[in-house]
Chimera marker file (.cmm) of the C-alpha trace (Angstrom):
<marker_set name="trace">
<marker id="1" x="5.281" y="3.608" z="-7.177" r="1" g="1" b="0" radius="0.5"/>
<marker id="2" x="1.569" y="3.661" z="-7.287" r="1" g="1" b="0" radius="0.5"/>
<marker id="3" x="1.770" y="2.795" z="-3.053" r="1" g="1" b="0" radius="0.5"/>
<marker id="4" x="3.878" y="5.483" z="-2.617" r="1" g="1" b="0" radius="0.5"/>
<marker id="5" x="1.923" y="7.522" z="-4.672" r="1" g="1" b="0" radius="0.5"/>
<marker id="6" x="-1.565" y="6.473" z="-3.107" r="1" g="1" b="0" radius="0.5"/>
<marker id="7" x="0.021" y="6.839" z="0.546" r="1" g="1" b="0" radius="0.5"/>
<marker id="8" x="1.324" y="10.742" z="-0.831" r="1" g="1" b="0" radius="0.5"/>
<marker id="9" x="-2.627" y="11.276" z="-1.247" r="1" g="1" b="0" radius="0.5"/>
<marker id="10" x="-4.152" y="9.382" z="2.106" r="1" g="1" b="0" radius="0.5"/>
<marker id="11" x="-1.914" y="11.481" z="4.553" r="1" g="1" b="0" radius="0.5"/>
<marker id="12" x="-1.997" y="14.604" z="2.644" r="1" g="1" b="0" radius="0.5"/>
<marker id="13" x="2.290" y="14.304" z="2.604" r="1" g="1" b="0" radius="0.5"/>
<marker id="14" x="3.464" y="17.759" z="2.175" r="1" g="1" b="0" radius="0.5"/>
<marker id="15" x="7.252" y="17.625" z="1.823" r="1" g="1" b="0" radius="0.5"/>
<marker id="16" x="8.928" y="14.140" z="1.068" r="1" g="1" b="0" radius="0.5"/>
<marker id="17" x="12.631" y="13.201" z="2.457" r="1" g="1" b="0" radius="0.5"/>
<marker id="18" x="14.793" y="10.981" z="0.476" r="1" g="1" b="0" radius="0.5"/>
<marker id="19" x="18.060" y="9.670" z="1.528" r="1" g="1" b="0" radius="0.5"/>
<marker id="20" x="20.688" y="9.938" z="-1.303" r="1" g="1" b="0" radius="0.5"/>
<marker id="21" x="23.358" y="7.370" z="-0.864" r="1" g="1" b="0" radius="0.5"/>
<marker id="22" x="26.696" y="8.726" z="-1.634" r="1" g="1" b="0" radius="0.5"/>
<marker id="23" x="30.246" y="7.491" z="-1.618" r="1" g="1" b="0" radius="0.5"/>
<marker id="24" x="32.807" y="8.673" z="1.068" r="1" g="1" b="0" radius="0.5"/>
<marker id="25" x="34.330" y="10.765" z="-1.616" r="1" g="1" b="0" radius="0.5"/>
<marker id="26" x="31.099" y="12.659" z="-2.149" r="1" g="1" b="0" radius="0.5"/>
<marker id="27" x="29.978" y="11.363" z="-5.706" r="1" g="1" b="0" radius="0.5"/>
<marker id="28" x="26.929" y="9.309" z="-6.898" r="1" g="1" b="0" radius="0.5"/>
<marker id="29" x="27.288" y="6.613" z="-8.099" r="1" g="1" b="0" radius="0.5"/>
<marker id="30" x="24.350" y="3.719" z="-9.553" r="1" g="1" b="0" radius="0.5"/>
<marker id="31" x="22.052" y="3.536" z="-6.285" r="1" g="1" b="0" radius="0.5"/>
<marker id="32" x="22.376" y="7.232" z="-6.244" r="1" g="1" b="0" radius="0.5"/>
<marker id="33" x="21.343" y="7.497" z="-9.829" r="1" g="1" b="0" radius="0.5"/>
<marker id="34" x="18.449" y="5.071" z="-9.137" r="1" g="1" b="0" radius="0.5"/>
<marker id="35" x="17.609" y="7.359" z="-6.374" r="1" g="1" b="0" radius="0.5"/>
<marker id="36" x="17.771" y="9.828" z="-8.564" r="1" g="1" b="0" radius="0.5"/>
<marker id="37" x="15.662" y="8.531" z="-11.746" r="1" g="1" b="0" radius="0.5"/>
<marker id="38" x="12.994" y="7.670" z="-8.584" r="1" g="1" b="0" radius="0.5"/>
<marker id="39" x="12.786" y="11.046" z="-7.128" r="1" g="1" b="0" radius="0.5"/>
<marker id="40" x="11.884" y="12.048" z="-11.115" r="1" g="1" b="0" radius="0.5"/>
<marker id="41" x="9.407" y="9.480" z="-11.084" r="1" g="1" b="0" radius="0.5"/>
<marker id="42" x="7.402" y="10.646" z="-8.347" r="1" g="1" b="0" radius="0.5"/>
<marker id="43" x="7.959" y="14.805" z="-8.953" r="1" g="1" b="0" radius="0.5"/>
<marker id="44" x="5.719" y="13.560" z="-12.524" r="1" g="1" b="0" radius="0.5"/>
<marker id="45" x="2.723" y="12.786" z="-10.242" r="1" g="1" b="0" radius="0.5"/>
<marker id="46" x="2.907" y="14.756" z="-7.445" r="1" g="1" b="0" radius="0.5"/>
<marker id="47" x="3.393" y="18.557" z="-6.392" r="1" g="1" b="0" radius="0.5"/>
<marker id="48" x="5.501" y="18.654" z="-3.685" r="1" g="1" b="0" radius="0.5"/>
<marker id="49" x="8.901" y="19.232" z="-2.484" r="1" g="1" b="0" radius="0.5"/>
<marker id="50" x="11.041" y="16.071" z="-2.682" r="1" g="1" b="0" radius="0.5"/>
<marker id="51" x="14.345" y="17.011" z="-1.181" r="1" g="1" b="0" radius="0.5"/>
<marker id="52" x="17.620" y="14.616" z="-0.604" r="1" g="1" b="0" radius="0.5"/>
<marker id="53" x="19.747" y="13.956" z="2.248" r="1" g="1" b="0" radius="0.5"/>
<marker id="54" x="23.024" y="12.587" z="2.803" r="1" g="1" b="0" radius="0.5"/>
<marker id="55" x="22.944" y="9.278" z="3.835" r="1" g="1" b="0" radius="0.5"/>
<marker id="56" x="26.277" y="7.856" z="4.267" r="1" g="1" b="0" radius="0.5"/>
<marker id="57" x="26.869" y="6.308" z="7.947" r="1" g="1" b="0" radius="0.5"/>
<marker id="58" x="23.234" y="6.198" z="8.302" r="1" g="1" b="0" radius="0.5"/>
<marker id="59" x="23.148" y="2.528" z="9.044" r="1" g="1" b="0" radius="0.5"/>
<marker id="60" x="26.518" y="2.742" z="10.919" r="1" g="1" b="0" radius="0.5"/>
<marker id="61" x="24.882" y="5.294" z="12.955" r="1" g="1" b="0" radius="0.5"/>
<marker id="62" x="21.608" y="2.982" z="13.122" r="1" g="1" b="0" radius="0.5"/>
<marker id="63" x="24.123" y="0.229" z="15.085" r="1" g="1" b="0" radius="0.5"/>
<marker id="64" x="25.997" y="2.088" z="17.435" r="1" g="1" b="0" radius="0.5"/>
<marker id="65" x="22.620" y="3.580" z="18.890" r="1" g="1" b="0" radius="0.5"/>
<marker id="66" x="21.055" y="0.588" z="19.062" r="1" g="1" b="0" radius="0.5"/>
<marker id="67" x="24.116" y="-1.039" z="20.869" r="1" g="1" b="0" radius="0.5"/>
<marker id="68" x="24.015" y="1.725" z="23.373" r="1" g="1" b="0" radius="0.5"/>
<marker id="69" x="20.186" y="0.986" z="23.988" r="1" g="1" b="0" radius="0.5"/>
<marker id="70" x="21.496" y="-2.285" z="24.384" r="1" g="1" b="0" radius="0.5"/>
<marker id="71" x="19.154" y="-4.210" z="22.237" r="1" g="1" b="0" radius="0.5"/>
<marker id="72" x="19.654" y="-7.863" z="21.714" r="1" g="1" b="0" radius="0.5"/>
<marker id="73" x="21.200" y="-8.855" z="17.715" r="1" g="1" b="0" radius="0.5"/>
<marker id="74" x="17.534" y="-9.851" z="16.353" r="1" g="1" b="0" radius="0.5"/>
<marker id="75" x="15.714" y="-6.331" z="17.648" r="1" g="1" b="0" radius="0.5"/>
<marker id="76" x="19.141" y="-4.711" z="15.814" r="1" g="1" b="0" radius="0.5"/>
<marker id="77" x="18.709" y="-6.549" z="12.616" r="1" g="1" b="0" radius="0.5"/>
<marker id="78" x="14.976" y="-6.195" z="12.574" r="1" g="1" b="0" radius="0.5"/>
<marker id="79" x="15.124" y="-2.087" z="13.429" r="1" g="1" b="0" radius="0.5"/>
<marker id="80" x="18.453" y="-1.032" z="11.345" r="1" g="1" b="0" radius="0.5"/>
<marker id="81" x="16.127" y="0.683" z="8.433" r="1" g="1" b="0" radius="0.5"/>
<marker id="82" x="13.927" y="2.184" z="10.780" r="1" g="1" b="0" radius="0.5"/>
<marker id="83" x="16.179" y="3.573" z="12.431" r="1" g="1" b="0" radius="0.5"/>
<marker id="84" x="18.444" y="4.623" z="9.927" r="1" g="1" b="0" radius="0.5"/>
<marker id="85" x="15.375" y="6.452" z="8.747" r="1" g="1" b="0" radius="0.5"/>
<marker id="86" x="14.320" y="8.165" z="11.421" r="1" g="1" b="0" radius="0.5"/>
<marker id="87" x="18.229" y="9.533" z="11.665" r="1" g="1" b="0" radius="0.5"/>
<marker id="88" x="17.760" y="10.531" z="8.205" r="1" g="1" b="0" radius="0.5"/>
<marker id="89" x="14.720" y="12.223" z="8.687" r="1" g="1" b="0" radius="0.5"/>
<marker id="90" x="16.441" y="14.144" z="11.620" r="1" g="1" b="0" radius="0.5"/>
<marker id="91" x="19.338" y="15.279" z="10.042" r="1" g="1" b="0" radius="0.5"/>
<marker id="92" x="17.097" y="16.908" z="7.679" r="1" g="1" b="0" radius="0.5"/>
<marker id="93" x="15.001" y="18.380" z="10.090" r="1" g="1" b="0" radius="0.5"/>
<marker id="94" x="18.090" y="19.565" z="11.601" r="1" g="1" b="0" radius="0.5"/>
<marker id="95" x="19.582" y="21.038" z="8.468" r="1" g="1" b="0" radius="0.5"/>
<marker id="96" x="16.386" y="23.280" z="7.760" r="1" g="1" b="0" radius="0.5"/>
<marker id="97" x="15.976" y="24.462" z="11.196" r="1" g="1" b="0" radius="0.5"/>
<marker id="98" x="19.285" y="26.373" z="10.626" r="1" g="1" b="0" radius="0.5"/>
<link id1="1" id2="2" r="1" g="1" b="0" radius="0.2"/>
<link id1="2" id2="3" r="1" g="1" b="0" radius="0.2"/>
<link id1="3" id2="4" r="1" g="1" b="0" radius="0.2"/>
<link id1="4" id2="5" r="1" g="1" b="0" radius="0.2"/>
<link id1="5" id2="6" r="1" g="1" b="0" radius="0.2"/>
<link id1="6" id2="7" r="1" g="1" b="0" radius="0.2"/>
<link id1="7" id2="8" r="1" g="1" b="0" radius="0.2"/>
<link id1="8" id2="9" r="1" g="1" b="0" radius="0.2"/>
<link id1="9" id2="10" r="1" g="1" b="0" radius="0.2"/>
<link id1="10" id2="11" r="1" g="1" b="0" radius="0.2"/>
<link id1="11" id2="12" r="1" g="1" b="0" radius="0.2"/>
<link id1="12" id2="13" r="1" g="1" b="0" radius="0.2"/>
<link id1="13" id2="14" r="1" g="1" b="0" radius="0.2"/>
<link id1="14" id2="15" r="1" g="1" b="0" radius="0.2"/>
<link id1="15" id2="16" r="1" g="1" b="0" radius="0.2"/>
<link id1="16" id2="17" r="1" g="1" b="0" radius="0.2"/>
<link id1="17" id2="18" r="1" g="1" b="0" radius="0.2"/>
<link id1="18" id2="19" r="1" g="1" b="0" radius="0.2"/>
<link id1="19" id2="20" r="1" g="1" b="0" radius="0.2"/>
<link id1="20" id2="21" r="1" g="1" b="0" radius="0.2"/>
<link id1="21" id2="22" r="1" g="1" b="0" radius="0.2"/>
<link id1="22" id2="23" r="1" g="1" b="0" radius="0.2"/>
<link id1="23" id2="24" r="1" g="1" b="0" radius="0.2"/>
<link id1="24" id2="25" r="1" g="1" b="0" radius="0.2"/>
<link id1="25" id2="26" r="1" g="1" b="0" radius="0.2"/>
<link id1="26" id2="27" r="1" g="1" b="0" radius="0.2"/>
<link id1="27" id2="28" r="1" g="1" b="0" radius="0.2"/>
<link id1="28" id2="29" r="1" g="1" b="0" radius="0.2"/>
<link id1="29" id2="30" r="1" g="1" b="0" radius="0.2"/>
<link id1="30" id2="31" r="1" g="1" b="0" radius="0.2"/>
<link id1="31" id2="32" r="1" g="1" b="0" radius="0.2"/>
<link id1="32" id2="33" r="1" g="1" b="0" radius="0.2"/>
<link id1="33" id2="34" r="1" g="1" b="0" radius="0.2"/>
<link id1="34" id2="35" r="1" g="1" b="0" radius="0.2"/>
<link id1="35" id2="36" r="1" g="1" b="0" radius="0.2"/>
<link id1="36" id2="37" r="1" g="1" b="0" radius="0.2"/>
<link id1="37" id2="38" r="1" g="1" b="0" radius="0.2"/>
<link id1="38" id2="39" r="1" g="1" b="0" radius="0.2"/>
<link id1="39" id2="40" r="1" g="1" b="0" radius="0.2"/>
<link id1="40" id2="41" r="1" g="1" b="0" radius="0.2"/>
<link id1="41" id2="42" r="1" g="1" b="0" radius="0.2"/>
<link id1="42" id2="43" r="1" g="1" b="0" radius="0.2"/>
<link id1="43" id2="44" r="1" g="1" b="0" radius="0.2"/>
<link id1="44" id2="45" r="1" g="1" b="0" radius="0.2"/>
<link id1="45" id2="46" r="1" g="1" b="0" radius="0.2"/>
<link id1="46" id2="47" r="1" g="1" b="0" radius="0.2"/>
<link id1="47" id2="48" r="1" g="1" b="0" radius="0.2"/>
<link id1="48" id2="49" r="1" g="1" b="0" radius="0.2"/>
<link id1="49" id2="50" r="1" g="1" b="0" radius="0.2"/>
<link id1="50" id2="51" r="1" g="1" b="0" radius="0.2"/>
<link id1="51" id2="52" r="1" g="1" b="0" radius="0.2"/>
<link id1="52" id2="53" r="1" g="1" b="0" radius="0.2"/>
<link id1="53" id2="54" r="1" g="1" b="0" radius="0.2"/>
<link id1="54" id2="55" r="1" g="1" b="0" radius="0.2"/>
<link id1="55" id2="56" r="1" g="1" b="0" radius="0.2"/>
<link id1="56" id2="57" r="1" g="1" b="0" radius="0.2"/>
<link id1="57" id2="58" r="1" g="1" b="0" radius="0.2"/>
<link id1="58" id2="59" r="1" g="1" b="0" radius="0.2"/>
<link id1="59" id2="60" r="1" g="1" b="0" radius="0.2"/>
<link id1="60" id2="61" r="1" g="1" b="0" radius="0.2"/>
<link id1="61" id2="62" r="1" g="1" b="0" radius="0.2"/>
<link id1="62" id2="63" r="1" g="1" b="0" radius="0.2"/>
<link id1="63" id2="64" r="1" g="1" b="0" radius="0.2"/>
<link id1="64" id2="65" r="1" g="1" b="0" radius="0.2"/>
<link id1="65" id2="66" r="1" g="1" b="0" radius="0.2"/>
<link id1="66" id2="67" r="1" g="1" b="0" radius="0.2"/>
<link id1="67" id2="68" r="1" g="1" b="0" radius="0.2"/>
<link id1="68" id2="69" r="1" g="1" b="0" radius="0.2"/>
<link id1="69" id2="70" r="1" g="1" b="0" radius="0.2"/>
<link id1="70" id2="71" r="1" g="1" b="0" radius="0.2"/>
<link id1="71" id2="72" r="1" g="1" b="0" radius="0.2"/>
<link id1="72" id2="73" r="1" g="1" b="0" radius="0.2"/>
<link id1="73" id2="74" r="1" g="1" b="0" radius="0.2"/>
<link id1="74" id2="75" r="1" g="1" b="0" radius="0.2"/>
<link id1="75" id2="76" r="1" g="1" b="0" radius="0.2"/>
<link id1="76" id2="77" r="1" g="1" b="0" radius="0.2"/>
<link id1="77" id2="78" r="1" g="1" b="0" radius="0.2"/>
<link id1="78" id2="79" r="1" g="1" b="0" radius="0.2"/>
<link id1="79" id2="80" r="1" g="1" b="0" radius="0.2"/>
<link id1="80" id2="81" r="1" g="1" b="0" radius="0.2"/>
<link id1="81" id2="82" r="1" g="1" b="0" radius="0.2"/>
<link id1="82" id2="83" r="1" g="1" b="0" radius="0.2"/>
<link id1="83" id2="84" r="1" g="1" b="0" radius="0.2"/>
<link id1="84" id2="85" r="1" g="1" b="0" radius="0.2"/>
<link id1="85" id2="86" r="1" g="1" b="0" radius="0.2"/>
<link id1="86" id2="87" r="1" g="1" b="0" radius="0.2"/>
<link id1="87" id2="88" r="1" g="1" b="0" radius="0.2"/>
<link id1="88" id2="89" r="1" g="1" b="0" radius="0.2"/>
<link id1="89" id2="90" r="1" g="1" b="0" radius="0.2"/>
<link id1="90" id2="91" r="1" g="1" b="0" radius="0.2"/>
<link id1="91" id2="92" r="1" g="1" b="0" radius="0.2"/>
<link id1="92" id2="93" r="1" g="1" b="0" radius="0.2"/>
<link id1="93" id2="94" r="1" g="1" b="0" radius="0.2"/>
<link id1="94" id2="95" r="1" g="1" b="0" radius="0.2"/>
<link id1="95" id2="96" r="1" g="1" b="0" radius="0.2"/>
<link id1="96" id2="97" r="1" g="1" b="0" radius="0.2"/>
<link id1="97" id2="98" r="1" g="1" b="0" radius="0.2"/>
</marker_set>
């Protein structure tokens, strides 16, 4: 925590996304919680908004864009999280421009 925590500081972080891993049927259930308990971790040392997102199909998502970029297997495997993030990120972004 205390990287996350130190990085919150360096870059002056204003708002902090967190994707929330839920099941298809909408409930949480122990990564969620873990999520969760985490989120409460940080909000005791920082601040700042730390809001959740929906991340169920993230990774799915992740792979079928990166097959239509047509990247080989290893740039797939190596990229998945980032990109899952960065969809994550942009369905937020999405959801509070509404």
């Amino acid at each position: 925590i205390q990287k996350i925590l130190n990085i919150i500081r360096e870059k002056e972080v204003i708002e902090i996304v967190v994707g929330l891993p839920k099941h298809m049927n909408n409930t949480l259930g122990e990564k969620a919680q873990a999520v969760l308990a985490f989120i409460d971790l940080i909000k005791k040392h920082v601040n700042i908004p730390v809001n959740t997102i929906d991340e169920r199909l993230s990774t799915l998502r992740a792979h079928k864009a990166m097959l239509e970029g047509d990247l080989s297997r290893k740039k797939r495997k190596d990229r998945v999280d980032m990109i899952a993030a960065q969809l994550i990120l942009q369905g937020y972004l999405d959801r509070i421009k509404k």
